[in-house]
Backbone as CSV, one residue per row, in Angstrom:
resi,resn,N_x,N_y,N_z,CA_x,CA_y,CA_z,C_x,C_y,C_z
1,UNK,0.848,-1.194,0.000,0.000,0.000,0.000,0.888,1.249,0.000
2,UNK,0.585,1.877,-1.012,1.256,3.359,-0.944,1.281,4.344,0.465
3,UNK,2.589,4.937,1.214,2.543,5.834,1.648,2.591,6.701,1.286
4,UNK,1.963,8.248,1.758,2.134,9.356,1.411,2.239,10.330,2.588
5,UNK,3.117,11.532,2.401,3.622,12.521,2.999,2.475,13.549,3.110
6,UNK,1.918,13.805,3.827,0.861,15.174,3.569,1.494,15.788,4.678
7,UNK,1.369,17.441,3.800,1.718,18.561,4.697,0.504,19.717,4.629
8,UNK,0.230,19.981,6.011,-0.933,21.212,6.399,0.062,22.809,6.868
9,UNK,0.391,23.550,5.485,0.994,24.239,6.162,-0.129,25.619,6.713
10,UNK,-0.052,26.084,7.630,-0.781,27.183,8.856,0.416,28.370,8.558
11,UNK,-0.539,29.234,9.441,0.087,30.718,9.615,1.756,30.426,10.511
12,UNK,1.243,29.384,11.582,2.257,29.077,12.498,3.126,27.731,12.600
13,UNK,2.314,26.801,12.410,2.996,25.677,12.363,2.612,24.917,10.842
14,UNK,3.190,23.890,10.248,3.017,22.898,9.233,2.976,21.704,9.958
15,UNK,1.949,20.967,9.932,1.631,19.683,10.690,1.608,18.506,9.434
16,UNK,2.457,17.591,9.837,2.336,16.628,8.791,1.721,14.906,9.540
17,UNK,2.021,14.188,8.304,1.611,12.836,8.829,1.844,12.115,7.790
18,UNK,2.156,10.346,7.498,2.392,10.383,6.428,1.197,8.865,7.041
19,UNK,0.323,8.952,5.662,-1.001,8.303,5.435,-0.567,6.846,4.457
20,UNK,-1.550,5.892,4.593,-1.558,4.570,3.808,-3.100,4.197,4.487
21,UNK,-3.558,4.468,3.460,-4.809,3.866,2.903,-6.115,4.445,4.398
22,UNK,-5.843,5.505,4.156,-6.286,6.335,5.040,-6.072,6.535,6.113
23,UNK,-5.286,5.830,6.973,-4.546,5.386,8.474,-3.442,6.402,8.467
24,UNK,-3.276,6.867,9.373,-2.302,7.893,9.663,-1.024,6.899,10.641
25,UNK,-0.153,6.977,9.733,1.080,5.905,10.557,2.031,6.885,11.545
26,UNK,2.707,8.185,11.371,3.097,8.787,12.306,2.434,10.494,12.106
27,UNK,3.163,11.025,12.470,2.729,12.900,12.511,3.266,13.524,13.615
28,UNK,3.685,14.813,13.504,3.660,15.777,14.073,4.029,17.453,13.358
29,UNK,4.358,17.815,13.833,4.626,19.431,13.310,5.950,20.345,13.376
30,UNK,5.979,21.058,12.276,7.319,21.796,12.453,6.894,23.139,12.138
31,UNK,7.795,24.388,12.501,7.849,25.885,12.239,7.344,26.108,10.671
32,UNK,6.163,26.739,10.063,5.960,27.045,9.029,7.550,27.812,8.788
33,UNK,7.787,28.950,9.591,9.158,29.460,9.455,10.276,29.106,8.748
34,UNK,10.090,27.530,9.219,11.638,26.821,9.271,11.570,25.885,7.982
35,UNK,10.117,26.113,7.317,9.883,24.885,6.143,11.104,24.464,5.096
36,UNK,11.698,24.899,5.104,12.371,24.946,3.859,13.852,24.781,5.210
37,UNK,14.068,24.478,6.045,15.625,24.583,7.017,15.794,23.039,6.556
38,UNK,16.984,22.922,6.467,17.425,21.550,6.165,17.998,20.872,7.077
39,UNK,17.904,21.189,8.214,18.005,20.651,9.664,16.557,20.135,10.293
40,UNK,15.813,21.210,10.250,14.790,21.353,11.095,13.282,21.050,10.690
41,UNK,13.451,21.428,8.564,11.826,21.352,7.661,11.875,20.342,7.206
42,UNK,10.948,20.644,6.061,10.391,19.465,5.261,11.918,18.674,4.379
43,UNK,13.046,19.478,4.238,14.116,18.571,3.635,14.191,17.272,4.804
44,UNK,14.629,17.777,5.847,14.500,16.494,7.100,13.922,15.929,7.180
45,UNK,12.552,16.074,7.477,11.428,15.528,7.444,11.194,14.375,6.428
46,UNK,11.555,14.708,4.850,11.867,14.114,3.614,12.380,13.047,3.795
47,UNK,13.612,13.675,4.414,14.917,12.299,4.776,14.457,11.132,5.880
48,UNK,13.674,11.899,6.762,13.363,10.832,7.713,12.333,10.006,7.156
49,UNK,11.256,10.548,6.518,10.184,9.609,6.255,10.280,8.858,5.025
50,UNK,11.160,9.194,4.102,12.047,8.484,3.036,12.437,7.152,3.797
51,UNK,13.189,7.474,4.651,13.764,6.373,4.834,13.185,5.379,5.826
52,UNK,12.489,5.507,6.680,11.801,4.732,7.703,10.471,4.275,6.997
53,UNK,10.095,5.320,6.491,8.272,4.829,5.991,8.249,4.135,4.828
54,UNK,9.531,4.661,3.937,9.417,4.826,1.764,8.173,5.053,1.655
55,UNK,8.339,6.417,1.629,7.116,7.169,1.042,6.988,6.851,-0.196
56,UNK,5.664,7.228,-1.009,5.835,6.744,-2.327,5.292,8.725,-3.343
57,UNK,4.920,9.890,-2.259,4.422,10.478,-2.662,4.370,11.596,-2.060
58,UNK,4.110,13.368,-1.949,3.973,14.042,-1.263,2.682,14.686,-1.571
59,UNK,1.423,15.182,-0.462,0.627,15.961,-1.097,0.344,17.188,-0.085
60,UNK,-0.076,18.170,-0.505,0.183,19.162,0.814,-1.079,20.376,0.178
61,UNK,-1.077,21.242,1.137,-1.871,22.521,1.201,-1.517,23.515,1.663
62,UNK,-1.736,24.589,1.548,-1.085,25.514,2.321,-1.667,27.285,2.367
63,UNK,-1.961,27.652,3.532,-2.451,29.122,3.162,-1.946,30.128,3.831
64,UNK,-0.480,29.721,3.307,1.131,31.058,3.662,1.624,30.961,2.467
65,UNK,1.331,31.362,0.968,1.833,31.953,-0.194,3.638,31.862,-0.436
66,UNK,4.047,32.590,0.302,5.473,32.848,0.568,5.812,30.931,0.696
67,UNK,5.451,30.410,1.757,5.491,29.016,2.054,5.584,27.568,1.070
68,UNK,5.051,28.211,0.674,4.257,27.558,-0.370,5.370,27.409,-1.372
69,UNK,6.271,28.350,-2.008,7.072,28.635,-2.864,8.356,28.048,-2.417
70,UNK,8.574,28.439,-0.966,9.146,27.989,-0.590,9.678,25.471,-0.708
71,UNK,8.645,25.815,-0.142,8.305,24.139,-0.524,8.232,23.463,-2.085
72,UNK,7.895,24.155,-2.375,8.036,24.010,-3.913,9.142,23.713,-4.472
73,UNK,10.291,24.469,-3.611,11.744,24.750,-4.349,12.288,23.658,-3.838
74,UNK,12.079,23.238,-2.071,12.309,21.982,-1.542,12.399,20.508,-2.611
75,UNK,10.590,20.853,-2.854,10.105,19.428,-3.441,10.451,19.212,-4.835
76,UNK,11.242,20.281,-5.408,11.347,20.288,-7.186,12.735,19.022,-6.710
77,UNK,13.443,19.311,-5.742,14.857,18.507,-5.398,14.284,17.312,-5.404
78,UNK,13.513,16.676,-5.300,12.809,15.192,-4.903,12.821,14.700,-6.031
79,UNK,12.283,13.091,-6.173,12.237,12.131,-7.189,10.344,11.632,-7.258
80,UNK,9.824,12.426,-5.706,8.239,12.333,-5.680,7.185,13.378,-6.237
81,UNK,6.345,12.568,-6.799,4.925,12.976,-7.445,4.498,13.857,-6.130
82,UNK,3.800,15.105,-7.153,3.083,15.754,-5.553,2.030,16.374,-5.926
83,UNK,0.952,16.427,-5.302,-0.318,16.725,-5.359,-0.539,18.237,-4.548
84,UNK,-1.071,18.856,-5.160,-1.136,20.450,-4.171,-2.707,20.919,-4.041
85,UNK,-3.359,20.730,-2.939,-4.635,20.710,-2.547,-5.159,21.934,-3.313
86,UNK,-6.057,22.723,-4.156,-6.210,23.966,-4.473,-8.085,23.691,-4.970
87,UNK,-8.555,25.095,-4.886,-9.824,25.117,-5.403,-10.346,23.964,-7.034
88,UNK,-9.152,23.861,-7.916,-9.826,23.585,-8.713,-9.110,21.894,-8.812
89,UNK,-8.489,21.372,-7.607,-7.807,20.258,-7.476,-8.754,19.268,-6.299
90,UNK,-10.177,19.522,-6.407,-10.616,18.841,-5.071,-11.290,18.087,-5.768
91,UNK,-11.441,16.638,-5.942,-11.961,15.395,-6.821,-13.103,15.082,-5.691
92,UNK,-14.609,14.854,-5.952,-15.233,14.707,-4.942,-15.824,15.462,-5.033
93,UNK,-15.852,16.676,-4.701,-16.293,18.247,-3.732,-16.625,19.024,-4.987
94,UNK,-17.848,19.105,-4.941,-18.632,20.395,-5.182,-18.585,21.640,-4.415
95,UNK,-18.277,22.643,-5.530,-17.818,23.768,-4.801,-18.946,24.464,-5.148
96,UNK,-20.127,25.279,-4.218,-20.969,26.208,-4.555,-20.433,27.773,-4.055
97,UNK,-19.650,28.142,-4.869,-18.935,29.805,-4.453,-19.043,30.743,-5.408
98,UNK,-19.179,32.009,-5.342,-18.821,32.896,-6.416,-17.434,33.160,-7.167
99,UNK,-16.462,32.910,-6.046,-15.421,33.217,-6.781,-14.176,31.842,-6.076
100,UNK,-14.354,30.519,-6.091,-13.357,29.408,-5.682,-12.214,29.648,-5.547
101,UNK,-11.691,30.431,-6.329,-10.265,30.715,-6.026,-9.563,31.187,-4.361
102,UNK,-11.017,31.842,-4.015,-10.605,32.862,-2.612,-10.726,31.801,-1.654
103,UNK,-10.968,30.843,-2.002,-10.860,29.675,-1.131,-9.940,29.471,0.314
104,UNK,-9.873,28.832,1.020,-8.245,29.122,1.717,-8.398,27.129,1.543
105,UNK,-6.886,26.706,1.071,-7.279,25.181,0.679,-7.343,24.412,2.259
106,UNK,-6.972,25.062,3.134,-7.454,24.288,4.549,-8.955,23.899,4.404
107,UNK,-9.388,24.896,4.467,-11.164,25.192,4.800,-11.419,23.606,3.753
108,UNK,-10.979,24.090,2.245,-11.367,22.850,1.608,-10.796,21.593,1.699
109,UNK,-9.916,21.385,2.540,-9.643,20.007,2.739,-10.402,19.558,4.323
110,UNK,-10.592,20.725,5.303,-11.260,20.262,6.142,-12.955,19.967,5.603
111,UNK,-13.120,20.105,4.455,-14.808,19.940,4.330,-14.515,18.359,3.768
112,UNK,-13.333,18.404,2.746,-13.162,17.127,2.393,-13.084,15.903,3.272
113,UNK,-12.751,16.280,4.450,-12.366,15.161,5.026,-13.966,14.892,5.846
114,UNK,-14.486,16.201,6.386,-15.900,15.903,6.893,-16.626,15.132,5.826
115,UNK,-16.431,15.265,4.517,-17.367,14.386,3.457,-17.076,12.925,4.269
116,UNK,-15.428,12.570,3.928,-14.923,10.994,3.680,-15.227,11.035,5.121
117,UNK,-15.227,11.340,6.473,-15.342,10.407,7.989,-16.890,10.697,8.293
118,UNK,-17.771,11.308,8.098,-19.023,11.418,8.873,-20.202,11.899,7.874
119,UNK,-19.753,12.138,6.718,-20.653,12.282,5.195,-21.112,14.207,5.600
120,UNK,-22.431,14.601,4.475,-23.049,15.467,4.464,-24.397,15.654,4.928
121,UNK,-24.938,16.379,5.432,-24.472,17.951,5.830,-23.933,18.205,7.174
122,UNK,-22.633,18.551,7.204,-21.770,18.789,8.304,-21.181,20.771,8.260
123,UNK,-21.311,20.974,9.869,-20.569,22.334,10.034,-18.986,22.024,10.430
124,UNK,-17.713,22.354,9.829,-16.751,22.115,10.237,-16.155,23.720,11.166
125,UNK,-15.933,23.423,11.936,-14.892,24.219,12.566,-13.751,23.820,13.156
126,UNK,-12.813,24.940,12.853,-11.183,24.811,13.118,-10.641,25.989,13.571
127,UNK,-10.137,25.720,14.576,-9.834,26.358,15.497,-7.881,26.311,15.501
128,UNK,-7.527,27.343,14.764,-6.118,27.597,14.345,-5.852,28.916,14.494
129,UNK,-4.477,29.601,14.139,-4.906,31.410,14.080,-6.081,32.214,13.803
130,UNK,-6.796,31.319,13.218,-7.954,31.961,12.906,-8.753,30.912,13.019
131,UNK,-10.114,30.896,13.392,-11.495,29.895,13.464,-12.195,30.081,12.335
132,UNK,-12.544,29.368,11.632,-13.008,28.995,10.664,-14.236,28.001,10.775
133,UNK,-15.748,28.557,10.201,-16.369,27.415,10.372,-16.679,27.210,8.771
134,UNK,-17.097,26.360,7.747,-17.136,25.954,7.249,-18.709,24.759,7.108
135,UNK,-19.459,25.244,5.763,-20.685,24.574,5.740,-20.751,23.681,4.540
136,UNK,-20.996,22.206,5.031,-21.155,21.134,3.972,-22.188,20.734,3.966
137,UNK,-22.995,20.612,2.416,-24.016,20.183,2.397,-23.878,18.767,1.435
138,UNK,-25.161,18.555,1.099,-25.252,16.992,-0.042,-24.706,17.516,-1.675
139,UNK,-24.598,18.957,-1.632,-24.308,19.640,-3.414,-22.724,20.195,-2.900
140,UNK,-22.280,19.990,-1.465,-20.595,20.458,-1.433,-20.250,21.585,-0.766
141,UNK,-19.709,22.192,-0.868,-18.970,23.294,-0.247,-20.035,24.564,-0.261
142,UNK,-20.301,24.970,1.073,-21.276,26.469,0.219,-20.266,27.351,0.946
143,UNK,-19.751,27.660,1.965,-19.009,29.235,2.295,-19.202,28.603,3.623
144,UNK,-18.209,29.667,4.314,-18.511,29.775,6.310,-18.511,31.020,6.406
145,UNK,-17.180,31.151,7.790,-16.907,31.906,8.040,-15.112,32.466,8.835
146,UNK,-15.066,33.138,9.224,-13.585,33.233,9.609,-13.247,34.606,10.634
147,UNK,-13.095,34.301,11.192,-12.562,35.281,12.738,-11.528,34.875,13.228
148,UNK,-11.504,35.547,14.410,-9.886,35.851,15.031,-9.786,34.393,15.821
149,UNK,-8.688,33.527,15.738,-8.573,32.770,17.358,-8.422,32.851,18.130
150,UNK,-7.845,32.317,19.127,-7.978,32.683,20.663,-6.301,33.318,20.966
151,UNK,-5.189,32.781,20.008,-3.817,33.475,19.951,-3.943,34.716,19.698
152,UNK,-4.865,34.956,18.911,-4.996,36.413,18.002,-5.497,37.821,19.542
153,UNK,-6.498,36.964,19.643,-7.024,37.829,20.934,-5.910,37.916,21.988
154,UNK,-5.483,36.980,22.491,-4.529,37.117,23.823,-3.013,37.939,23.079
155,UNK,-2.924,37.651,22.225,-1.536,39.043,21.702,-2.051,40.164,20.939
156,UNK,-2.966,40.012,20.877,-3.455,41.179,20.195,-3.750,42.349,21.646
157,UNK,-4.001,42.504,22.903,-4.500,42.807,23.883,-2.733,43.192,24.392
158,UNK,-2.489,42.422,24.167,-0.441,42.565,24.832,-0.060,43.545,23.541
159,UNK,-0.542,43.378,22.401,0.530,43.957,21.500,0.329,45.360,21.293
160,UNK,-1.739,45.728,21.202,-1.987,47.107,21.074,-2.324,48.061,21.992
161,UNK,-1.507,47.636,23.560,-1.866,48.574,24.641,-0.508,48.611,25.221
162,UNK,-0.484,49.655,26.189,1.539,49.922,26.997,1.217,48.940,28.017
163,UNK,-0.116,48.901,28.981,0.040,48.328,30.012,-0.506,46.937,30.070
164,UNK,-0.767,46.118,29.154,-1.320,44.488,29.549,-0.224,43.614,28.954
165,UNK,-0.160,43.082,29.967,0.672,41.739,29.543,0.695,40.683,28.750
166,UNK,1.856,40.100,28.338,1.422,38.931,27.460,1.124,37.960,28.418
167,UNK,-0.156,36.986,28.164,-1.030,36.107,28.088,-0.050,34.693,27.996
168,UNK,-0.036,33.970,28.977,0.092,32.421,28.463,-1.309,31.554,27.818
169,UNK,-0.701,31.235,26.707,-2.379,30.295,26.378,-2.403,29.112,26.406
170,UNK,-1.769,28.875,27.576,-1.729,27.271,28.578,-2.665,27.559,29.649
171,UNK,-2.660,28.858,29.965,-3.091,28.587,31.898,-4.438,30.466,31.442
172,UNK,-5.199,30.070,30.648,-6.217,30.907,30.326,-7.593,30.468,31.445
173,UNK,-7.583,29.599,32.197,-8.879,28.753,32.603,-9.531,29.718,33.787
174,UNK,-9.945,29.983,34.666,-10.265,30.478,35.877,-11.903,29.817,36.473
175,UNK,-11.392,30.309,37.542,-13.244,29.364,38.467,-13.659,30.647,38.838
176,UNK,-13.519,31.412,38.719,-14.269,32.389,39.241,-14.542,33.745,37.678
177,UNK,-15.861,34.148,37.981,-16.373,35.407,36.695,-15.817,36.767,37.159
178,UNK,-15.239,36.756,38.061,-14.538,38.264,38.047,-13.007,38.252,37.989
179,UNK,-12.586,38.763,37.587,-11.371,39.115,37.420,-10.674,39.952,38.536
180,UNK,-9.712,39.597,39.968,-8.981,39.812,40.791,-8.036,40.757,40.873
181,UNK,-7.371,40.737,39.334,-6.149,41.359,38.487,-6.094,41.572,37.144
182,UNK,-5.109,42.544,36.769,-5.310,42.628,35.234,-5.534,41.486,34.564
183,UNK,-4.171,40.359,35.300,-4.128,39.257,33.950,-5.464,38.303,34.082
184,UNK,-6.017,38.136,35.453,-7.407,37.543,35.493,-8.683,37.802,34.675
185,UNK,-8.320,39.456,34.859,-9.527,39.747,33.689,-9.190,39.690,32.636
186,UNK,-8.040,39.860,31.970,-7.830,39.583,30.188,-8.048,38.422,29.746
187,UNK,-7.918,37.252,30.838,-8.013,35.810,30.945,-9.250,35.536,30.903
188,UNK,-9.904,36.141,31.698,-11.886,36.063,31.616,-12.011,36.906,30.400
189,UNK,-11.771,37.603,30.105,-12.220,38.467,29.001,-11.742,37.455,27.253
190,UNK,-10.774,37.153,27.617,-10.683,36.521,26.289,-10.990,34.650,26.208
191,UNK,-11.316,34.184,27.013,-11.977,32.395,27.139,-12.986,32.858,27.006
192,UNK,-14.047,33.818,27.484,-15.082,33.990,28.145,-16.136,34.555,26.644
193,UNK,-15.074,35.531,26.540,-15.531,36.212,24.795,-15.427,35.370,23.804
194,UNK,-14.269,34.458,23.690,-13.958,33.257,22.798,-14.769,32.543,22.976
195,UNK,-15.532,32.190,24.032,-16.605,31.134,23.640,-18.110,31.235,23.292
196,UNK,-18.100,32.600,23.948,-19.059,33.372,23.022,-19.557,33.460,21.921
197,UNK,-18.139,33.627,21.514,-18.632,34.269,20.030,-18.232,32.895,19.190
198,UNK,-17.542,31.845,19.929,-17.714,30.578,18.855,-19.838,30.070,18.707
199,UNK,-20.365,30.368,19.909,-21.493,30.135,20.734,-22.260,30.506,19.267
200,UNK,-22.404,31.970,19.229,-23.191,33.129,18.282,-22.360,33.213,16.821
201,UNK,-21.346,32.563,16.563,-21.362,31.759,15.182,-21.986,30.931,14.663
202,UNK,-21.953,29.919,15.439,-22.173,28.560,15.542,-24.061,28.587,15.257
203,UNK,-24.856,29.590,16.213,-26.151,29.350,15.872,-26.439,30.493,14.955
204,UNK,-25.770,31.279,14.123,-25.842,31.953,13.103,-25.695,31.336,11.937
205,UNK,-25.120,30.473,11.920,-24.819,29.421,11.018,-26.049,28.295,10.576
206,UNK,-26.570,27.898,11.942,-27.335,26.696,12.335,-28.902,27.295,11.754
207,UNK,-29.498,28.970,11.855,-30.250,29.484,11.584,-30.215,29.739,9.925
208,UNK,-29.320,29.986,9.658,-29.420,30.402,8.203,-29.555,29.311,6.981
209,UNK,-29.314,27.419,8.145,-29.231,26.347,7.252,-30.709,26.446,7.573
210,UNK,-31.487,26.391,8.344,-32.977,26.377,8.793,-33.542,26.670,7.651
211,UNK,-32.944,28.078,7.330,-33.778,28.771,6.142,-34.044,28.176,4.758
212,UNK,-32.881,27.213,4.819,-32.352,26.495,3.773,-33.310,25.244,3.553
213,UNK,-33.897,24.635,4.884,-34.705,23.792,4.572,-34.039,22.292,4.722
C-alpha cells in the first residue's frame, strides 16, 4: 500500500503525517518558518520519512503563499509525485462559491475530510490562528466563516496597549467570573468572549441552514 507525505501548512505551524490507505502511521509538526531549514523542515522531514516509511508520494496545502514557494523549491529537489490541494484540485467536492479561487485550501480540505469520515451535511470548525467554520451540504462546499482565534485575541491585547501583559495560552482557565487582576480579567475576558462568540457563530450558522430547509 502506498505511503504518502501530507503537509498542512498554517500561519504558524506545518503539521504533517504520512497516510496509507487512510490510516495515519506517524505525525507531528514543524515551524511554518523553518519549512524549507534543512536541519529542522520538510528537507529532514523528507529524509526521515524516506527512509523509515518509503514514502511513495507528497501531497500538501497551504495558506502562507510565501510558504508555499518555498516548498516548492524543496520538493522540485525530490524524485516524488506531488499533489497540491487547491480550489480547482478537489476530486469529490462540489464547490458552490462565487469566486473558488478565494478559497483558503485548509477550509477545503477540512470539508473534504468531513465528506470521507461522517458524510453530508456537516458544520466544520477549526480552530487555528484563525477559526473557521465551514458549511457542507449533499451539493458540497457552500461558504462559512472566519474570525480571530484565541492566539490572536490574547496578543493582540499585549501587543496594542503599553500596560497588559502577554497572556500564556496554557493557563487561560479560571473558576471564578470576576477578574482579581489585570491578567485575570484579560483571561476572563478573552476564554469567556472566545466562547461566546464561537457560541453566536455557531447558531448563526445553524439558523441560516434552517432557512435552507
Amino acid at each position: 500500500m502506498k505511503k504518502i507525505l501530507c503537509l498542512d501548512i498554517g500561519n504558524t505551524h506545518t503539521h504533517h503525517g504520512v497516510l496509507a490507505g487512510g490510516v495515519t502511521l506517524r505525525g507531528g509538526k514543524i515551524a511554518t518558518a523553518d519549512i524549507d531549514d534543512a536541519a529542522t523542515g520538510v528537507p529532514a522531514l523528507i529524509a526521515r520519512c524516506g527512509a523509515e516509511c518509503e514514502i511513495a508520494g507528497v501531497s500538501f496545502c497551504s495558506v502562507v503563499p510565501a510558504a508555499t514557494e518555498r516548498l516548492r523549491a524543496v520538493l522540485a529537489r525530490t524524485a516524488f509525485p506531488v499533489w497540491h490541494l487547491r480550489h480547482d484540485a478537489c476530486p469529490g467536492l462540489g464547490i458552490h462559491y462565487p469566486k473558488p479561487e478565494e478559497i483558503g485550501p485548509d477550509r477545503l480540505a477540512n470539508c473534504i475530510g468531513a465528506q470521507t469520515v461522517c458524510g453530508a451535511p456537516a458544520i466544520v470548525i477549526d480552530m487555528g490562528t484563525a477559526v473557521t467554520f465551514d458549511v457542507l451540504t449533499n451539493s458540497g462546499y457552500e461558504g462559512g466563516i472566519i474570525a480571530p482565534g484565541l492566539s490572536i485575541m490574547t496578543r493582540y491585547l499585549h501587543e496594542q496597549t503599553a500596560l497588559l501583559p502577554a497572556l500564556d495560552p496554557d493557563a487561560l482557565l479560571l473558576p471564578t467570573g470576576i477578574g482579581k487582576s489585570t491578567v485575570d480579567a484579560m483571561r476572563l475576558g478573552c476564554v469567556v468572549g472566545f466562547s461566546g462568540m464561537i457560541r453566536e457563530l455557531l447558531d448563526t450558522v445553524l439558523a441560516e441552514l434552517e432557512k435552507w430547509g
